[in-house]
N, C-alpha and C positions, 0 to 999 in steps of 0.2 A: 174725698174728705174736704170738709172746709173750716175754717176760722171760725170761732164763736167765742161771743166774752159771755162770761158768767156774774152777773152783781149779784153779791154775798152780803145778807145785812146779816151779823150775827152779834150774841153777847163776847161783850169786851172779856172774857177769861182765859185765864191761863188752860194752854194746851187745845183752844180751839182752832187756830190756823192748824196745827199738826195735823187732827182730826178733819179736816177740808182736804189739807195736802195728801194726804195718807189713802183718803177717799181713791182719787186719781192714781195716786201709787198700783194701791193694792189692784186699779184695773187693768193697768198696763198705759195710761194714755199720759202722753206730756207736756206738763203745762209749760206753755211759751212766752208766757208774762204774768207774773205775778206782783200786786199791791195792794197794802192795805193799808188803812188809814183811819182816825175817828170819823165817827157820824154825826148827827145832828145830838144827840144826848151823849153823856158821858160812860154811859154804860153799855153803848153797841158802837161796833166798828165795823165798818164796809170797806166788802175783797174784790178786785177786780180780778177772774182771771181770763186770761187766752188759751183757749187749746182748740187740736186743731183733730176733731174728729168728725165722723158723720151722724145724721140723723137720730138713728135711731138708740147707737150707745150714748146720745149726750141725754136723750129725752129718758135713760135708765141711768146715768150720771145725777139729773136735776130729782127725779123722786128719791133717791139716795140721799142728796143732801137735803132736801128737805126732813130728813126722818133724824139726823144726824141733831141732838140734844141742845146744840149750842146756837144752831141755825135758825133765824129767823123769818129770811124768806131768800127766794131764789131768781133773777130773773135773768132772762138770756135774749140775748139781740144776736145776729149774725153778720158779720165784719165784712 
């Protein structure tokens, strides 16, 4: 396994971190840093997270959140 950060641009609404966090939860995998913050507009806020999995569940991780109602886009770098 290795280290991946996930940048999460999604709308600023109540109960959309849960719905990210919960993503992770409901697969078994543990996030190793999480932050969030405003964005460049006032109505979306970007999530950094770290988790530390392999290949092929992050690449079934990232089409999940993309599908996820609040999420705006997804993108992943490898640490």
């Amino acid at each position: 396994m290795s280290k991946h950060t996930l940048s999460i641009c999604l709308e600023n609404k109540a109960g959309a971190l849960t719905r990210v966090a919960g993503l992770f939860s409901r697969r078994g995998f543990n996030i190793e840093s999480l932050s969030v913050g405003p964005a460049d507009e006032p109505t979306t806020s970007r999530m950094s997270i770290v988790v530390d999995v392999d290949e092929r569940p992050l690449e079934q991780i990232i089409q999940q959140l993309d599908k996820l109602v609040n999420v705006i886009s997804v993108q992943e770098q490898s640490v």
